[in-house]
DRENPA-3360 file (N, C-alpha, C; in nm, 2 decimals, always signed):
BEGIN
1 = XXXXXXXX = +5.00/+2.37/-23.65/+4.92/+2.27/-23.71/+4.83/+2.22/-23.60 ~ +4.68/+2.19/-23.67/+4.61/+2.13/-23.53/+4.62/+2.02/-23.49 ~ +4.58/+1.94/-23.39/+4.62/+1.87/-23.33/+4.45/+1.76/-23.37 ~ +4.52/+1.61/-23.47/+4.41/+1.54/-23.47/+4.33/+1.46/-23.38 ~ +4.42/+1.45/-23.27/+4.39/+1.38/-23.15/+4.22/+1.44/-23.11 ~ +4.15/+1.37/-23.05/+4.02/+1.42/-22.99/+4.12/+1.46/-22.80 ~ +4.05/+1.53/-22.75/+4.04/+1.54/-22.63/+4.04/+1.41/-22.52 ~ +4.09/+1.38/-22.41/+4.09/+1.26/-22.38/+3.97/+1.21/-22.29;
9 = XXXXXXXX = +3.86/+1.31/-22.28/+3.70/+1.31/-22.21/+3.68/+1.26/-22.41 ~ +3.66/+1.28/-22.46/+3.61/+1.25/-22.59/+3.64/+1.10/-22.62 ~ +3.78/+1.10/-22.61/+3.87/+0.94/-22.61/+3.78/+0.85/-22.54 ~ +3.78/+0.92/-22.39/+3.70/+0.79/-22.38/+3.59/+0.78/-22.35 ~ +3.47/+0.83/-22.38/+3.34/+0.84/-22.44/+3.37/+0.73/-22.56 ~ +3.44/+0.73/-22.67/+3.43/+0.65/-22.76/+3.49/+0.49/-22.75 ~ +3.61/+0.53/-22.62/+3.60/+0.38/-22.59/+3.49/+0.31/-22.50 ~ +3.38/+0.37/-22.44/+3.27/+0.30/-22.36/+3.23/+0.25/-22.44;
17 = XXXXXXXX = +3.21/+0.37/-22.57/+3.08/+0.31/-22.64/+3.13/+0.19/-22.73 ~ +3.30/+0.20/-22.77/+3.32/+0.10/-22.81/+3.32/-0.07/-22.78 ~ +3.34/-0.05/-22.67/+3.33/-0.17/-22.55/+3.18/-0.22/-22.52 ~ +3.09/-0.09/-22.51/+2.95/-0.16/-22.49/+2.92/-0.19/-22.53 ~ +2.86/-0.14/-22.64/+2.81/-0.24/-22.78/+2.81/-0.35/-22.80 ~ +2.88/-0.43/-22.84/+2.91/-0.53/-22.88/+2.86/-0.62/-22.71 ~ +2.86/-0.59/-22.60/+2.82/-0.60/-22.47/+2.65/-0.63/-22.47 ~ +2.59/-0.50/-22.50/+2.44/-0.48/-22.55/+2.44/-0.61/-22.62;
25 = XXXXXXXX = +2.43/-0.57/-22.72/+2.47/-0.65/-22.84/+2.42/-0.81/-22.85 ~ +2.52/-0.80/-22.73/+2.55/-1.00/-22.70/+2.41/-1.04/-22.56 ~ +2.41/-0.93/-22.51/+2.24/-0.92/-22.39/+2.14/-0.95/-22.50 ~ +2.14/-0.85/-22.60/+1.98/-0.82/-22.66/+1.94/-0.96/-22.76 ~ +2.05/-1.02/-22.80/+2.07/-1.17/-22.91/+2.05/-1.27/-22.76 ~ +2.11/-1.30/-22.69/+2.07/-1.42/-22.57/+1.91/-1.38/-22.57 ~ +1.91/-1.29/-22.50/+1.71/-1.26/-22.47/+1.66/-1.29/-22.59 ~ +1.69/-1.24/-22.70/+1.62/-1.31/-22.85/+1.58/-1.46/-22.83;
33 = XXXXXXXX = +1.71/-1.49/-22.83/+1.73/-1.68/-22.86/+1.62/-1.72/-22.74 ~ +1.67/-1.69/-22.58/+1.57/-1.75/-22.52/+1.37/-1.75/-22.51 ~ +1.39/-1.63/-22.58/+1.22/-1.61/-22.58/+1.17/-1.65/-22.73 ~ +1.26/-1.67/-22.80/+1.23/-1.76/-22.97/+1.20/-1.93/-22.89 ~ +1.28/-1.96/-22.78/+1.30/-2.12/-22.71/+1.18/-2.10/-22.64 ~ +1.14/-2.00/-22.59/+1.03/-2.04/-22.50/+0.92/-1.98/-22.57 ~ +0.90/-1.97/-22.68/+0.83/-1.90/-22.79/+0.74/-2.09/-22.83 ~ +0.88/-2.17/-22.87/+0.86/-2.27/-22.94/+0.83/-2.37/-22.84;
41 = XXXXXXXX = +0.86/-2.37/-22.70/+0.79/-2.48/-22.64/+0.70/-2.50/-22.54 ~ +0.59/-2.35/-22.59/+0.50/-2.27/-22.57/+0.40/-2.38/-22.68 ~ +0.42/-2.31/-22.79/+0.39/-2.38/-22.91/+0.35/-2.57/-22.95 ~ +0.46/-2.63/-22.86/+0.46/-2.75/-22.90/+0.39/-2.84/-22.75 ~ +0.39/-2.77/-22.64/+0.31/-2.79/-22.57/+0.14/-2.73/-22.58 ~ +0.11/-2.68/-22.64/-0.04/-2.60/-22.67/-0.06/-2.74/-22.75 ~ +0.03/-2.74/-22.84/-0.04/-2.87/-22.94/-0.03/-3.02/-22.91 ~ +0.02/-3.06/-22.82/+0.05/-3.17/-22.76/-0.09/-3.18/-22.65;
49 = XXXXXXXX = -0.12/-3.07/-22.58/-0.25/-3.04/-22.49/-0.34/-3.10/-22.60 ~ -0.33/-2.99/-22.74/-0.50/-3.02/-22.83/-0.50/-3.14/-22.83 ~ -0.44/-3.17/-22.91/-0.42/-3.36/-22.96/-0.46/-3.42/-22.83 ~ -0.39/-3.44/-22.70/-0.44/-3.53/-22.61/-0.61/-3.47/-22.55 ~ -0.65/-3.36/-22.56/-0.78/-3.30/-22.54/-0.87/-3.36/-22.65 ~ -0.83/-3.32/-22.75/-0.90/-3.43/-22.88/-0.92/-3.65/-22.86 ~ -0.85/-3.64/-22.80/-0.81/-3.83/-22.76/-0.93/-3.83/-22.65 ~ -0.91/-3.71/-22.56/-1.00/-3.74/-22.44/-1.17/-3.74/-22.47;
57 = XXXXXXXX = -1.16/-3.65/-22.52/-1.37/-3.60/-22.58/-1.37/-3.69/-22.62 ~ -1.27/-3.73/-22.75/-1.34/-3.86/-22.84/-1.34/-4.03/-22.74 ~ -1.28/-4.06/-22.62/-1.31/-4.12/-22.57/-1.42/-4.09/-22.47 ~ -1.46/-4.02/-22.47/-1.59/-3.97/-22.39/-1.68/-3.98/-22.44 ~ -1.74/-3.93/-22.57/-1.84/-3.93/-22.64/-1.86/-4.04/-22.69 ~ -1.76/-4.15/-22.71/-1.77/-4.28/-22.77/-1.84/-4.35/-22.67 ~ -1.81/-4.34/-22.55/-1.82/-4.41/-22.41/-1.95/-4.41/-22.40 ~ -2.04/-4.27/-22.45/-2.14/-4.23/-22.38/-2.25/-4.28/-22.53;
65 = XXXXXXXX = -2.18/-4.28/-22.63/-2.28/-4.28/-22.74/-2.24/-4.36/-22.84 ~ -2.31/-4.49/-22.85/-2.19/-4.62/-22.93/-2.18/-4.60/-23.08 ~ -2.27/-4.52/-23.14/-2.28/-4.47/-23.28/-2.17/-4.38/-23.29 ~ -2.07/-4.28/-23.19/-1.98/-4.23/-23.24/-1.85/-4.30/-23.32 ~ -1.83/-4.24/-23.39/-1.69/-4.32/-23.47/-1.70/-4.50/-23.50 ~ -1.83/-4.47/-23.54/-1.86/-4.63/-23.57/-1.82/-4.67/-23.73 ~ -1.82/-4.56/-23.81/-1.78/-4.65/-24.00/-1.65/-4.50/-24.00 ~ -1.58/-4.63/-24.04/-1.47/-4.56/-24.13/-1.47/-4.45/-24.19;
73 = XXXXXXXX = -1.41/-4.34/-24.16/-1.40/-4.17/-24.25/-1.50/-4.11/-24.21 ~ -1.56/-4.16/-24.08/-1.64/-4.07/-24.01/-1.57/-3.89/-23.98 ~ -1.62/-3.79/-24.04/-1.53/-3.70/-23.93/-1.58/-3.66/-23.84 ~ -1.50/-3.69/-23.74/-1.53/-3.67/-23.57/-1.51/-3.53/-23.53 ~ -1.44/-3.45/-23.58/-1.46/-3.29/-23.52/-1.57/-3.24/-23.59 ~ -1.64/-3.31/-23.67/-1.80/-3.21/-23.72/-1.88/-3.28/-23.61 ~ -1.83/-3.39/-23.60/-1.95/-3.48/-23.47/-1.91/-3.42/-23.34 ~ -1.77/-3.38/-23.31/-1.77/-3.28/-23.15/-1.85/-3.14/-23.17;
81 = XXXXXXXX = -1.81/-3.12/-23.25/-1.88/-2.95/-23.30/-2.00/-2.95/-23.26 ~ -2.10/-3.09/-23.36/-2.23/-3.08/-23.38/-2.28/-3.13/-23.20 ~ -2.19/-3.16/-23.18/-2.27/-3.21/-23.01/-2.23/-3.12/-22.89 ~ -2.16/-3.00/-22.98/-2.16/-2.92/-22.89/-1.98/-2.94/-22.80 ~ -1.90/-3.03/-22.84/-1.79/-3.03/-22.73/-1.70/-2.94/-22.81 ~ -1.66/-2.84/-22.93/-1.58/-2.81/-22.99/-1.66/-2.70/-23.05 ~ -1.57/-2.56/-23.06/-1.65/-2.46/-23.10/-1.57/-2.37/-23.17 ~ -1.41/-2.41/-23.18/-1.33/-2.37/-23.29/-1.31/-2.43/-23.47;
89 = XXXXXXXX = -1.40/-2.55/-23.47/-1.40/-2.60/-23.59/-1.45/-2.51/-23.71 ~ -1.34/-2.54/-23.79/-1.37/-2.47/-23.94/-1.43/-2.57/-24.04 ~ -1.55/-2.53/-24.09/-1.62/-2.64/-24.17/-1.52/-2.67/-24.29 ~ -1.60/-2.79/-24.37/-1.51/-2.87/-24.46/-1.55/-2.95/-24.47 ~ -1.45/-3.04/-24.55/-1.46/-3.18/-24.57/-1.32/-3.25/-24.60 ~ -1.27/-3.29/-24.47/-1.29/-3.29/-24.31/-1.25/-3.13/-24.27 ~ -1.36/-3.14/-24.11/-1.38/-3.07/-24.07/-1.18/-3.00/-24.04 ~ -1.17/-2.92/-23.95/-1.03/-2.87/-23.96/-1.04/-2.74/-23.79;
97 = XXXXXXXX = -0.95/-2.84/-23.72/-0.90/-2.71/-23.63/-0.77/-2.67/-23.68 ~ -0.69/-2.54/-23.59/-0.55/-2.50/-23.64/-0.49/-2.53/-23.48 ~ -0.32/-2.57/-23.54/-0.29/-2.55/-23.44/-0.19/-2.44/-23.44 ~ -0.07/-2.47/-23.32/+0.02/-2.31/-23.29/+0.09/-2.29/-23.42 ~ +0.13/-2.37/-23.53/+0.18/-2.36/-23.64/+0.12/-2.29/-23.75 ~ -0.03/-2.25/-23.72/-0.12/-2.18/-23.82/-0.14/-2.32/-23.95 ~ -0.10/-2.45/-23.86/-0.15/-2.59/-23.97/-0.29/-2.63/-23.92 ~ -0.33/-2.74/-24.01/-0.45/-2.78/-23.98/-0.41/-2.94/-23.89;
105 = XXXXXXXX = -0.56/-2.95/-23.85/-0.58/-3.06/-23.79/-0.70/-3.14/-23.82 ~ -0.73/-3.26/-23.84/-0.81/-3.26/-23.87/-0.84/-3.48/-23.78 ~ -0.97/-3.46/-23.81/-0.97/-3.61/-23.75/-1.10/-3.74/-23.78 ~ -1.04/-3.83/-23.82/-1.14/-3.87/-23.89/-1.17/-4.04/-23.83 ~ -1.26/-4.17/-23.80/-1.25/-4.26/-23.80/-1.19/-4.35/-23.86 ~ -1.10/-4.43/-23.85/-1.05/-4.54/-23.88/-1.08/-4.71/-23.90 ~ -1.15/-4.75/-23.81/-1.19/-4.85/-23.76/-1.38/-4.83/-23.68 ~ -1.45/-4.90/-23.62/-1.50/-4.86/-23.52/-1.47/-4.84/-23.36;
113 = XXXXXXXX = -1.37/-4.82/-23.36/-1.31/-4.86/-23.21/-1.17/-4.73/-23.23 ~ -1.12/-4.67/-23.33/-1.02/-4.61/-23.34/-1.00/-4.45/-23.41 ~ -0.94/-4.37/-23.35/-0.96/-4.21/-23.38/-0.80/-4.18/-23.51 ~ -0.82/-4.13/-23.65/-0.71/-4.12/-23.66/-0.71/-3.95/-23.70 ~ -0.62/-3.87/-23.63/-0.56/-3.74/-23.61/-0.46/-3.71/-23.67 ~ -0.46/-3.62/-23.80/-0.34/-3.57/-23.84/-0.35/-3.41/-23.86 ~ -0.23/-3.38/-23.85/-0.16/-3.23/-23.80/-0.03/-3.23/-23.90 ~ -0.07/-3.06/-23.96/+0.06/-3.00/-24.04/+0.13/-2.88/-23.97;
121 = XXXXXXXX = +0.26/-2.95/-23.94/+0.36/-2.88/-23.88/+0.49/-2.88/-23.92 ~ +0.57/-2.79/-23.87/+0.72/-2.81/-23.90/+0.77/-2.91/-23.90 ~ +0.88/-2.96/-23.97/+0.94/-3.07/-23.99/+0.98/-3.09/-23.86 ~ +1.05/-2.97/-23.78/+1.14/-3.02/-23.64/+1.04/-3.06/-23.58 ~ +0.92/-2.95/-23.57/+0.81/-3.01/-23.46/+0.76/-3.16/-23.49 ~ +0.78/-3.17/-23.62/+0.71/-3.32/-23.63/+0.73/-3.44/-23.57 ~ +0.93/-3.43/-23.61/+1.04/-3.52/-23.53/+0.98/-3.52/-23.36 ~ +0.97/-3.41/-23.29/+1.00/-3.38/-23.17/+0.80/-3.41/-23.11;
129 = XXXXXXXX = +0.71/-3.42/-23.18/+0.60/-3.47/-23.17/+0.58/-3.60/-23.14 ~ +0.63/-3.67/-23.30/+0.67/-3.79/-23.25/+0.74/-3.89/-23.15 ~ +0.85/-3.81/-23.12/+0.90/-3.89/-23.01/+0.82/-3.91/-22.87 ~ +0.79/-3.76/-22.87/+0.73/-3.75/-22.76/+0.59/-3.90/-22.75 ~ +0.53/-3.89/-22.85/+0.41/-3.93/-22.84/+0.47/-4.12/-22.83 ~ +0.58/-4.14/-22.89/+0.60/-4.25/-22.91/+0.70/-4.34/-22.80 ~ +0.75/-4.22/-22.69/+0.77/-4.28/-22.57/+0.67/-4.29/-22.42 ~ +0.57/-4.18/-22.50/+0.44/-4.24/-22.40/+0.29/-4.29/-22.49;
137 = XXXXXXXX = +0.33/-4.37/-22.57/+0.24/-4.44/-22.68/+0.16/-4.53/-22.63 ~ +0.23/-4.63/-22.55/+0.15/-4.75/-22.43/+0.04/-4.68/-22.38 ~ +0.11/-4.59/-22.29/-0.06/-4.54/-22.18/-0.11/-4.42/-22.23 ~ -0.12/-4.38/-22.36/-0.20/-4.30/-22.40/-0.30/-4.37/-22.50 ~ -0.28/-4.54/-22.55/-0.38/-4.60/-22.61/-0.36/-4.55/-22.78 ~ -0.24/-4.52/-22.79/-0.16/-4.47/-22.94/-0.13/-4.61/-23.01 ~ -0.21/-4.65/-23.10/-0.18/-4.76/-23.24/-0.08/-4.76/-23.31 ~ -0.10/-4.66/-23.40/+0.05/-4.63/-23.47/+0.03/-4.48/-23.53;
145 = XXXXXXXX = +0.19/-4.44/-23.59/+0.21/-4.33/-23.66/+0.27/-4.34/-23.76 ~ +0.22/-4.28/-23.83/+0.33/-4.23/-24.00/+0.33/-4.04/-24.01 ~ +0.40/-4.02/-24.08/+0.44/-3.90/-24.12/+0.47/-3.91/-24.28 ~ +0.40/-3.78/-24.35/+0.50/-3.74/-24.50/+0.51/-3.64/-24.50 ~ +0.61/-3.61/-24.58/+0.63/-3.45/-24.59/+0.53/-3.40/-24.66 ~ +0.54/-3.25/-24.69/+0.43/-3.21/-24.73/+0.37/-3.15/-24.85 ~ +0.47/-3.22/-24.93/+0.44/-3.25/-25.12/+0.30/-3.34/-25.10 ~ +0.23/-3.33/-25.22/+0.11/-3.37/-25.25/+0.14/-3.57/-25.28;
153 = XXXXXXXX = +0.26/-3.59/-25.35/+0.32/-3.69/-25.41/+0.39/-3.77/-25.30 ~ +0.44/-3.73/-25.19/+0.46/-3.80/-25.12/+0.39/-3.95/-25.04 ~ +0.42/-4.06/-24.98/+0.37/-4.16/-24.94/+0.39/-4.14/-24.82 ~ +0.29/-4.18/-24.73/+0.29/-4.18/-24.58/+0.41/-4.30/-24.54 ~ +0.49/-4.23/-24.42/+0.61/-4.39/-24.40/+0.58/-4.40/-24.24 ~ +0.48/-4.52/-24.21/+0.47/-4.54/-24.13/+0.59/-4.57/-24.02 ~ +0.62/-4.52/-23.87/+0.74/-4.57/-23.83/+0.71/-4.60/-23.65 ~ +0.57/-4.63/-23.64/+0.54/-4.64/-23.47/+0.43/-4.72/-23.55;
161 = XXXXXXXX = +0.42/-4.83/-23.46/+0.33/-4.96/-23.47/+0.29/-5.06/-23.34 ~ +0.19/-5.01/-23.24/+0.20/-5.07/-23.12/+0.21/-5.28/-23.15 ~ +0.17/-5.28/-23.26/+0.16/-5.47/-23.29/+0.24/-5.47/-23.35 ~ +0.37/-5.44/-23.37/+0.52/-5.49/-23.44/+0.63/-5.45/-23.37 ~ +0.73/-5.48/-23.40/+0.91/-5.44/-23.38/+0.92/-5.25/-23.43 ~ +0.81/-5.17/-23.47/+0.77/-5.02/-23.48/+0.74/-5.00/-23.33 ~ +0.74/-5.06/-23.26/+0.68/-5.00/-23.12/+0.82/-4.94/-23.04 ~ +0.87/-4.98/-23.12/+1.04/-4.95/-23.03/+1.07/-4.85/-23.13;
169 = XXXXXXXX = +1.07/-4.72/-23.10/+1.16/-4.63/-23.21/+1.31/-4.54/-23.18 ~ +1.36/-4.50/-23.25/+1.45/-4.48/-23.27/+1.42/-4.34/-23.35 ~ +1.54/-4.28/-23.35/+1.53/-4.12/-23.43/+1.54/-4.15/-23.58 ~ +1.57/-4.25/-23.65/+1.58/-4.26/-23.80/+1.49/-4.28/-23.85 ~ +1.41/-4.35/-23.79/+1.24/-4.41/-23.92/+1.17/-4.22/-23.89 ~ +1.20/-4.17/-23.76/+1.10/-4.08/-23.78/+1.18/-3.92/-23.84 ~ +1.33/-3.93/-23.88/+1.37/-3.83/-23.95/+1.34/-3.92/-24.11 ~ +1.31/-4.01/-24.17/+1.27/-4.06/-24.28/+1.12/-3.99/-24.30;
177 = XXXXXXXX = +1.05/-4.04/-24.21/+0.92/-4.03/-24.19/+0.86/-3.86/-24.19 ~ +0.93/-3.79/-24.15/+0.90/-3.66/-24.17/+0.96/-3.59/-24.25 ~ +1.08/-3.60/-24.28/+1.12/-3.59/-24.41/+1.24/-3.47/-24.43 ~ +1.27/-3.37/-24.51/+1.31/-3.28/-24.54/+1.29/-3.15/-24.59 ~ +1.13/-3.13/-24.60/+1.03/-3.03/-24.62/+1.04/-2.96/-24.51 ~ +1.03/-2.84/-24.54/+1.01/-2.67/-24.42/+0.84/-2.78/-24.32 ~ +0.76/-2.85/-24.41/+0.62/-2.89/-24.38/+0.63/-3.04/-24.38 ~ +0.52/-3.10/-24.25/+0.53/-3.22/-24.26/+0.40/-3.25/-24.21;
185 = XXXXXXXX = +0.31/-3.37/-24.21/+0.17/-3.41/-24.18/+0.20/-3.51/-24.06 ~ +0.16/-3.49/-23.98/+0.18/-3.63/-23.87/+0.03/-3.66/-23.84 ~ +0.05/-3.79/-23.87/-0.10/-3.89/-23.81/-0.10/-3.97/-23.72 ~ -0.19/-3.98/-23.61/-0.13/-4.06/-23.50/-0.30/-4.15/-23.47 ~ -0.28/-4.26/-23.47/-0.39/-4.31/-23.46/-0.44/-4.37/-23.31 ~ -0.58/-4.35/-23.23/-0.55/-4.34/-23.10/-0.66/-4.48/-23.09 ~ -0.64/-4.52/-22.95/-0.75/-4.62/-22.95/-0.87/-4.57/-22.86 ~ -0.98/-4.61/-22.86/-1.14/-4.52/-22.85/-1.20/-4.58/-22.68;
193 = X = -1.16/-4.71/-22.76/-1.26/-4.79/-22.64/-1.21/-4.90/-22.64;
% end
């Protein structure tokens, strides 16, 4: 009778490869994970750049030209475009950059004196936008923020307010505030001058 055993050079050829694998395996999933992490904070830094690059022009151009962002619902990225500081804008009504999310951005007057900026991003990014922006909200000249998810029906829930008891936040108003949608809108309102 033959013998079902393999050869013992065969035996253990099949134990390497048994042993490796799952070895590989566990290499090729870490390198995943960390270049999906530095994928995302690639991502959330690019857009944290636009937004404060957007704060800066429009404090520049205001400085320089007192008719900028002077009546309410002015939009200000057709006014950077048209003066030449911005050359990615997508026309509209309001005008519209993209950020690393493939969401839009968009920015419009508030007040005469005030820029207000909102951006559709991931819910996580939104949470993690916010904070950021709302532990350095003082010296960046940041008013307030709200966030809604990103149903049509939803209500903006304001949860950063530099003139109230909102200037102090906490992670709850802004997991309210962004909500439970895959998509969320963050508006952050800046001061000009």
């Amino acid at each position: 009778m033959p013998s079902l055993l393999l050869p013992l050079k065969n035996q253990r050829r099949i134990l390497k490869a048994v042993v490796l694998l799952p070895a590989v395996i566990v290499v090729f999933a870490g390198i995943w994970v960390s270049t999906t992490a530095i994928i995302e904070n690639a991502r959330f830094a690019h857009a944290t750049d636009q937004i404060l690059h957007l704060v800066v022009i429009m404090r520049n151009i205001s400085a320089a030209d007192k008719r900028f962002a002077t009546h309410p619902g002015d939009d200000l990225l057709a006014g950077l475009e048209h003066a030449g500081l911005l050359t990615e804008v997508s026309g509209g009504n309001p005008s519209t950059l993209e950020n690393p999310w493939k969401g839009s951005i968009t920015s419009t007057a508030t007040t005469s004196s005030t820029a207000r900026i909102e951006t559709i991003m991931p819910t996580r990014d939104c949470r993690r936008l916010s904070l950021f922006f709302a532990h350095n909200g003082a010296d960046l000249g940041l008013r307030l923020m709200e966030a809604r998810e990103e149903r049509t029906d939803t209500i903006w829930h304001r949860f950063y307010d530099h003139t109230s008891d909102l200037a102090t936040l906490g992670n709850q108003p802004v997991e309210v505030a962004c909500g439970q949608f895959p998509r969320a809108t963050l508006a952050l309102v800046f001061q000009l001058y």
